[in-house]
ZAGU-790690 format. One line per 4 residues: number of its first residue (from 1); their letters; for each residue x, y, z of N, C-alpha, C. Coordinates in Angstrom, 3 decimals. Atoms other than C-alpha are relative to their C-alpha. Layout:
ZAGU-790690
NUM	a	X/Y/Z/X/Y/Z/X/Y/Z  ...
This chain:
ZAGU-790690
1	xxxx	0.848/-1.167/0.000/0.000/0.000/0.000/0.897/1.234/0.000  -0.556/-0.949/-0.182/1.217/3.244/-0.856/-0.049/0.938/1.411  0.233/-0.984/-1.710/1.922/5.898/2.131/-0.802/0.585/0.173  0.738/-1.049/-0.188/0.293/8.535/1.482/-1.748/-0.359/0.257
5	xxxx	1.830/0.713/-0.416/-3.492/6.509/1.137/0.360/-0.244/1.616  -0.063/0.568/-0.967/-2.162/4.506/3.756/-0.417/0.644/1.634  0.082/-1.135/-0.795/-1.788/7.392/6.088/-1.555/0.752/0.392  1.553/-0.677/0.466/-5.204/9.044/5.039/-1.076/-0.692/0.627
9	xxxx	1.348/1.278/-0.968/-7.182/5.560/5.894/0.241/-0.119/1.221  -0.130/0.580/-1.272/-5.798/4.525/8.743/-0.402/1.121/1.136  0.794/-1.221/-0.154/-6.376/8.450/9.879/-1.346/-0.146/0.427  1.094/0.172/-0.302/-9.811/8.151/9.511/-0.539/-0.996/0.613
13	xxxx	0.749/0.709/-0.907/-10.807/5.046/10.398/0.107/0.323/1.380  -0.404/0.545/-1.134/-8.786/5.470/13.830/-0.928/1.808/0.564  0.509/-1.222/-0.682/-10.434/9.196/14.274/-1.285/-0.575/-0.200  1.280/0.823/-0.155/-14.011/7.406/13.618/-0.144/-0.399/0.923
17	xxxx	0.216/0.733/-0.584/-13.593/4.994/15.692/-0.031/0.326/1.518  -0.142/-0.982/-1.388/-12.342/6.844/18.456/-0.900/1.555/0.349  0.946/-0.363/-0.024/-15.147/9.246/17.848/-1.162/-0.437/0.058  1.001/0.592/-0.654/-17.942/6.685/18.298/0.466/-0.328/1.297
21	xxxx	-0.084/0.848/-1.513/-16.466/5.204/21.172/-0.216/0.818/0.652  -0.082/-0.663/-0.653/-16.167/8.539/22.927/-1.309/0.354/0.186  1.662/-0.586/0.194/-19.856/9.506/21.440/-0.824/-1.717/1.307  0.962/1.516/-0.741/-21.356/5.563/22.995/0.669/0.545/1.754
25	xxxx	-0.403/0.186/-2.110/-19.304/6.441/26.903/-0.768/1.122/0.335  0.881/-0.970/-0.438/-21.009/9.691/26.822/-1.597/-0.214/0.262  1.438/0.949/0.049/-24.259/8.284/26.113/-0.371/-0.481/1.095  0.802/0.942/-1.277/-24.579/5.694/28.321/0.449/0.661/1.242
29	xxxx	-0.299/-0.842/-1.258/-22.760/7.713/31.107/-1.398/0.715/0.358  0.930/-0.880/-0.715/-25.784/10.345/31.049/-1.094/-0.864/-0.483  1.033/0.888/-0.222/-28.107/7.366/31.105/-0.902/0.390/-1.558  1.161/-0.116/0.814/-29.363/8.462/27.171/-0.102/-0.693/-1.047
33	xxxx	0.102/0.901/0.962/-30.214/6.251/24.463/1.332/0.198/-1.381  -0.370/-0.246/0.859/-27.668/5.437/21.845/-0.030/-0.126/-1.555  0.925/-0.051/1.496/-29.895/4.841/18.697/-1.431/-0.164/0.226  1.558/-0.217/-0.213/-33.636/5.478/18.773/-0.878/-1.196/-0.185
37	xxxx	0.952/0.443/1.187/-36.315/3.120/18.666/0.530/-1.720/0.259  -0.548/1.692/-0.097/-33.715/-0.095/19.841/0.705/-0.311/1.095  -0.570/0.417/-1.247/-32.581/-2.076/22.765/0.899/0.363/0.524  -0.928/-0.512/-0.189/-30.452/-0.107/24.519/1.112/-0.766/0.479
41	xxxx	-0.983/1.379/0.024/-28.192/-3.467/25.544/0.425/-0.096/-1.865  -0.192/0.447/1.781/-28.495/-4.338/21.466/1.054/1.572/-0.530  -0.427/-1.310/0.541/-27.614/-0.370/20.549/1.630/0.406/0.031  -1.572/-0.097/-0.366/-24.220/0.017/22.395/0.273/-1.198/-0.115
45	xxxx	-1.101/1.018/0.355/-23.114/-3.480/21.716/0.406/0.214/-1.261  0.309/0.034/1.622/-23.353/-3.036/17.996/0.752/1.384/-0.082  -1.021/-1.150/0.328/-21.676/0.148/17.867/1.143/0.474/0.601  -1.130/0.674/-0.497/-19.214/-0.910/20.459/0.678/-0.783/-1.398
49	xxxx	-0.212/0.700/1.156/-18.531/-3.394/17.778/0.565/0.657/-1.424  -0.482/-0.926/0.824/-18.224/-0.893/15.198/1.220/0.885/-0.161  -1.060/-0.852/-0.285/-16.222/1.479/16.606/0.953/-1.108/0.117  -1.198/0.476/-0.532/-13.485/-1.269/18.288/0.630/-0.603/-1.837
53	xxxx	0.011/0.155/1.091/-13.631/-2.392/14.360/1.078/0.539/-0.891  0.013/-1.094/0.736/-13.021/0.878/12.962/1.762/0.345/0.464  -1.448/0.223/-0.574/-10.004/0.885/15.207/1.419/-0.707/-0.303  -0.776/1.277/0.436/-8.426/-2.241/14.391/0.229/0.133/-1.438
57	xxxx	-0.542/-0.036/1.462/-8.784/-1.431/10.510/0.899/1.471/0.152  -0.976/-1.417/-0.223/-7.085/2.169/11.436/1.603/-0.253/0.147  -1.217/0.507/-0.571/-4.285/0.430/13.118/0.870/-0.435/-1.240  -0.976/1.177/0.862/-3.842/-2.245/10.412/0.273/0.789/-1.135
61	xxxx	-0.791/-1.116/0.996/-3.424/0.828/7.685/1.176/0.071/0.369  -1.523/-0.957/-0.295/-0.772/2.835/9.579/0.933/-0.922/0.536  -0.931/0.732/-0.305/0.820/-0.572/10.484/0.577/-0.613/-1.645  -0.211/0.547/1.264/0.852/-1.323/6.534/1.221/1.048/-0.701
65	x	-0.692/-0.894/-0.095/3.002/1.598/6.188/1.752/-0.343/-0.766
């Protein structure tokens, strides 16, 4: 993989990811729903999931480097 993408993806995913996660602790901290409408157990697992994801492909960019 070239650098410069490389750099770019891994970037984003890892600022994503680390922007849901921060968005889901806030959430459930002030006790408020984190998707409308769905099990709030189901809601934050699933975007737990996402985010720790989003992370791991961030990583594996800027480790492709």
């Amino acid at each position: 993989m070239e650098s410069g993408p490389a750099i770019f993806a891994g970037m984003v995913f890892c600022l994503f990811g680390s922007g849901l996660l921060a968005w889901i602790a806030t959430s459930v901290r002030r006790h408020r729903p984190v998707a409308q409408g769905v099990s709030p157990v189901a809601s934050v697992t699933v975007a737990s999931l996402v985010s720790l994801t989003s992370l791991v492909v961030g990583v594996w960019c800027l480790t492709r480097l």
